[in-house]
Every structure is written in structure tokens, then in C-alpha cells.
PyMOL commands that place a pseudoatom at each C-alpha (Angstrom):
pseudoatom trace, name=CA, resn=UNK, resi=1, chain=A, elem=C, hetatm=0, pos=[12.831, 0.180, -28.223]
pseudoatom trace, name=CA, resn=UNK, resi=2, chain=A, elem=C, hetatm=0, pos=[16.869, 0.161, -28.041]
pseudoatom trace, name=CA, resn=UNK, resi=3, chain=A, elem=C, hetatm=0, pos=[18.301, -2.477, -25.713]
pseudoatom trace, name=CA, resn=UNK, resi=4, chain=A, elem=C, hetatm=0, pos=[19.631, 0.759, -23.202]
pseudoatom trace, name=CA, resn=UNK, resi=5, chain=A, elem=C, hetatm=0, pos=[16.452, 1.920, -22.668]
pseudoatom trace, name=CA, resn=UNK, resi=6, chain=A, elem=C, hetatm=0, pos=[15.150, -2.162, -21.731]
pseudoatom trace, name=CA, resn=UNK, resi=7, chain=A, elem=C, hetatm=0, pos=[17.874, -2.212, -19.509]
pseudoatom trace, name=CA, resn=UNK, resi=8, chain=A, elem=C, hetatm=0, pos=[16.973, 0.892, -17.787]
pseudoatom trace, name=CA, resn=UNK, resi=9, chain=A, elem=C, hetatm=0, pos=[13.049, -0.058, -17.068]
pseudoatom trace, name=CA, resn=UNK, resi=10, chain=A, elem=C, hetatm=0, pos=[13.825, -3.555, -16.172]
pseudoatom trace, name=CA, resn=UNK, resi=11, chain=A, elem=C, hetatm=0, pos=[16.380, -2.535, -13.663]
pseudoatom trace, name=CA, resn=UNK, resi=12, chain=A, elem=C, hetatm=0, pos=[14.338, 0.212, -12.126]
pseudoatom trace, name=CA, resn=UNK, resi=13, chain=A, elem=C, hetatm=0, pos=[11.467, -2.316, -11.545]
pseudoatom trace, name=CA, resn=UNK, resi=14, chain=A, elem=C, hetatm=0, pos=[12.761, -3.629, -8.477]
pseudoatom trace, name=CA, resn=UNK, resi=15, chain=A, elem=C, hetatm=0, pos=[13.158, -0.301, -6.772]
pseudoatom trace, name=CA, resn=UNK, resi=16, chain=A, elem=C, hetatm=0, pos=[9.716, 0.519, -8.096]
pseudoatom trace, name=CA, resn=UNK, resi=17, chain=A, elem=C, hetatm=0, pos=[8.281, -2.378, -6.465]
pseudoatom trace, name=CA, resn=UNK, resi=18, chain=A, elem=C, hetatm=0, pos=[9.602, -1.900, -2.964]
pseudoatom trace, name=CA, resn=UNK, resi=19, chain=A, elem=C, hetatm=0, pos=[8.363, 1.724, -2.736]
pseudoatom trace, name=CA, resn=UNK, resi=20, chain=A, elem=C, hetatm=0, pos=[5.088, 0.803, -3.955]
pseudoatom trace, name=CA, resn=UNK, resi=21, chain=A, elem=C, hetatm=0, pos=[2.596, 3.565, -3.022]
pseudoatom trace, name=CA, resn=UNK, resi=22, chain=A, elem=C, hetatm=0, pos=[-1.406, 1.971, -3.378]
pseudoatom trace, name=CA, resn=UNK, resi=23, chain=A, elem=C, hetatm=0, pos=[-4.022, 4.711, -3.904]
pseudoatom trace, name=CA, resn=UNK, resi=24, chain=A, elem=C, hetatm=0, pos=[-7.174, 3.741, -1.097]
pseudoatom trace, name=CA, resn=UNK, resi=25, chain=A, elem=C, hetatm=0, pos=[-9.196, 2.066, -3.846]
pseudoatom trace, name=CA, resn=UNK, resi=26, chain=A, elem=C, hetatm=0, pos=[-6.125, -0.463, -3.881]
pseudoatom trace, name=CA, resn=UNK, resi=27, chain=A, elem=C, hetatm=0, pos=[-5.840, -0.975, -0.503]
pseudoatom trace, name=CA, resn=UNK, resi=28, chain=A, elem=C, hetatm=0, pos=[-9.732, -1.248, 0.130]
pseudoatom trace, name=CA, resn=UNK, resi=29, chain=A, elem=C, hetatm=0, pos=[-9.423, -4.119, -2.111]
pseudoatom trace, name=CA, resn=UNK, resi=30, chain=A, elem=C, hetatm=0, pos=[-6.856, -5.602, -1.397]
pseudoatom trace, name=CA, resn=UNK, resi=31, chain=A, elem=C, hetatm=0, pos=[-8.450, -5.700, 2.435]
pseudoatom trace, name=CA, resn=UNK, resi=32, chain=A, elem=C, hetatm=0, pos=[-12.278, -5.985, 1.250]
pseudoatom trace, name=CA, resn=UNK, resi=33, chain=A, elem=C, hetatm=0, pos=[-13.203, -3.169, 2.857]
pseudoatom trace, name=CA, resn=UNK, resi=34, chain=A, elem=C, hetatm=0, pos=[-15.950, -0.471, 2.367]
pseudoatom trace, name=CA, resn=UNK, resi=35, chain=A, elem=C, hetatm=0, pos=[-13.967, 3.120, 2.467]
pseudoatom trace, name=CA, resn=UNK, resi=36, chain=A, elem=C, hetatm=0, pos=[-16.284, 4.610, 5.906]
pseudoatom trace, name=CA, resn=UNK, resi=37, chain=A, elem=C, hetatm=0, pos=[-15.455, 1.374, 7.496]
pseudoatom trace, name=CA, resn=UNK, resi=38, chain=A, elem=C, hetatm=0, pos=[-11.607, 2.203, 6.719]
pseudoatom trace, name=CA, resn=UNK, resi=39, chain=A, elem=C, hetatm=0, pos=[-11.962, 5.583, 7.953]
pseudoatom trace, name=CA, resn=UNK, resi=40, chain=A, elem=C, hetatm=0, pos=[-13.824, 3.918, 11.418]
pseudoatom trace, name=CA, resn=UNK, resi=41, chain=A, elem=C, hetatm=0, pos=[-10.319, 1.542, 11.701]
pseudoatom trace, name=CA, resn=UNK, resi=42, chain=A, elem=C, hetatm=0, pos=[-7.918, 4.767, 11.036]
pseudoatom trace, name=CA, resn=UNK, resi=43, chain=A, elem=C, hetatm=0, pos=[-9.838, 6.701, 13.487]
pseudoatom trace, name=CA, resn=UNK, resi=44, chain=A, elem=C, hetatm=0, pos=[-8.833, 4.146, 16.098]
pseudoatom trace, name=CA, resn=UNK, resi=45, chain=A, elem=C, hetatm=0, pos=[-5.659, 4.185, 14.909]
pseudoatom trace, name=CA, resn=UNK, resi=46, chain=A, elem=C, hetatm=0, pos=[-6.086, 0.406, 13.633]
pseudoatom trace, name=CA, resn=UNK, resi=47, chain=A, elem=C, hetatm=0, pos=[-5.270, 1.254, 9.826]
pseudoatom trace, name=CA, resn=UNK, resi=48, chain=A, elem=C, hetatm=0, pos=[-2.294, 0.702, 8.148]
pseudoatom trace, name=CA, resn=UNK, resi=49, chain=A, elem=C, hetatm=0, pos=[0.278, 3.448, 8.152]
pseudoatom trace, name=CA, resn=UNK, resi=50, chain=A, elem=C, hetatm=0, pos=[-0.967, 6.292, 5.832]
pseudoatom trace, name=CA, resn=UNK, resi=51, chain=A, elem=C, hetatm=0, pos=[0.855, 9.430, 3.875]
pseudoatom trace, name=CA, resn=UNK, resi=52, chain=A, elem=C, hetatm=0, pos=[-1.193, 12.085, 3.623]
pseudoatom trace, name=CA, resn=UNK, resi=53, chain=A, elem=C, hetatm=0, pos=[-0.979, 14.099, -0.017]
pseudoatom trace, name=CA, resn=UNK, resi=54, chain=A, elem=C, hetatm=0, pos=[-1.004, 17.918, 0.188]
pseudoatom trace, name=CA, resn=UNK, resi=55, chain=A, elem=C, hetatm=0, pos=[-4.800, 17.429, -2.171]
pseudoatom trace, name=CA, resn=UNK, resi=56, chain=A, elem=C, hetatm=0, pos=[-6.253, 15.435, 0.645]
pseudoatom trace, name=CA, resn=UNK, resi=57, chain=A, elem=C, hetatm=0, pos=[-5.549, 11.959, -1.033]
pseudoatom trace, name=CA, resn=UNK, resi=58, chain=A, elem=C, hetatm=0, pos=[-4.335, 9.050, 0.863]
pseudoatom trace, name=CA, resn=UNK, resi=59, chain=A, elem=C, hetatm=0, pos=[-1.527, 6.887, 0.034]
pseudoatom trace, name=CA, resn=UNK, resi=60, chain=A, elem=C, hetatm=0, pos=[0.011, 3.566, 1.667]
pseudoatom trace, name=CA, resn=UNK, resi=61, chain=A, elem=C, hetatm=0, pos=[2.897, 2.400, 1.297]
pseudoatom trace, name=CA, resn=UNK, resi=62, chain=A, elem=C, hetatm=0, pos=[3.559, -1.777, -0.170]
pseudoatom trace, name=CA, resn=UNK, resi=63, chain=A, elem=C, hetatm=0, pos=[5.586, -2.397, 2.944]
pseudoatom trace, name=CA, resn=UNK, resi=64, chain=A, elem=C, hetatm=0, pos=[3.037, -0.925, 5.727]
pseudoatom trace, name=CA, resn=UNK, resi=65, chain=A, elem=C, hetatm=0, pos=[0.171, -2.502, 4.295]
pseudoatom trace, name=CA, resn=UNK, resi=66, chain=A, elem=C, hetatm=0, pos=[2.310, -6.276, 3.998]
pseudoatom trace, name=CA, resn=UNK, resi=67, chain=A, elem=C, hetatm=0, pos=[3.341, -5.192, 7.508]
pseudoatom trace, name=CA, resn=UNK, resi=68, chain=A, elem=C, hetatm=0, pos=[-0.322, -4.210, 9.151]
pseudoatom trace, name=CA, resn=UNK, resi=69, chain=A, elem=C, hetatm=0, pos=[-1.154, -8.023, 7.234]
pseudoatom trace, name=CA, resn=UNK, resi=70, chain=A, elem=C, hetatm=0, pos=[1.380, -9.625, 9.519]
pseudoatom trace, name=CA, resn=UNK, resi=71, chain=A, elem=C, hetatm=0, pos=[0.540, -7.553, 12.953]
pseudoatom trace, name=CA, resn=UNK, resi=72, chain=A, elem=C, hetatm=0, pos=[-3.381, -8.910, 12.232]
pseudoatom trace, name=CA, resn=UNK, resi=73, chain=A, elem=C, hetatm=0, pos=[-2.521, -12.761, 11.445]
pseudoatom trace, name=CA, resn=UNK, resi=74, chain=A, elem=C, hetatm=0, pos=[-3.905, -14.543, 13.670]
pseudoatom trace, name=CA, resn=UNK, resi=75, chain=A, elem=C, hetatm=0, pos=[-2.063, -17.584, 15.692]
pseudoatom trace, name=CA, resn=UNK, resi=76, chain=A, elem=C, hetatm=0, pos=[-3.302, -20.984, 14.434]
pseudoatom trace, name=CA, resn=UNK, resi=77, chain=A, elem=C, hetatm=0, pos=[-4.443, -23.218, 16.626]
for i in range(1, 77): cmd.bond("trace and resi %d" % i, "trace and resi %d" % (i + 1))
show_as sticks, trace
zoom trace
């Protein structure tokens, strides 16, 4: 591999990172949740923000699903 091509993929990891998309399996997971019981909590509009892909798969973003973490933290005693 020539050093201007290491540059290039270690430099675009960062960017990489912070637009993150997780496939469901991912997120359910991540969150230890069974899929129906995901689609129960997006139905009530509970879930974290989702993108839609044109084939029907779903896709969420790193920085919804660190933000949905921090909206459900709860207060310690």
C-alpha cells in the first residue's frame, strides 16, 4: 500500500465515524431489543430517529441513536 493512499483512509476515518449509519440488526443490539418490540417503540414514536431506504430498509444514524441514549438516561438518585 503507498503511504498516499494510508494517508487518505486514515484521514477519511474520522468523517466516516461521525456519519455512521447502523443497519437495524446493529441498533437492536446495541439496545437488546427484539425487532417487533422496536417496531412497537417506533410506532409510538419512542424510537430513535430513522432514514428510511427507497428498498424498505432502515437506517440510523451514530448521532441519533447516542442522542435517543441520552434523552432515556435516567436521573440518579
Amino acid at each position: 500500500m503507498s503511504p498516499s493512499r494510508r494517508r487518505t483512509s486514515a484521514a477519511s476515518t474520522p468523517a466516516k465515524s461521525s456519519s455512521q449509519k447502523l443497519k437495524l440488526p446493529e441498533v437492536l443490539a446495541e439496545i437488546k431489543m427484539s425487532r417487533s418490540a422496536f417496531y412497537r417503540m417506533k410506532a409510538r414514536g419512542k424510537a430513535p430517529k430513522c432514514i428510511k431506504l427507497p428498498n424498505g430498509q432502515l437506517r440510523v444514524r451514530r448521532v441519533d441513536l447516542d442522542a435517543w441514549w441520552e434523552a432515556n438516561e435516567e436521573a440518579s438518585v
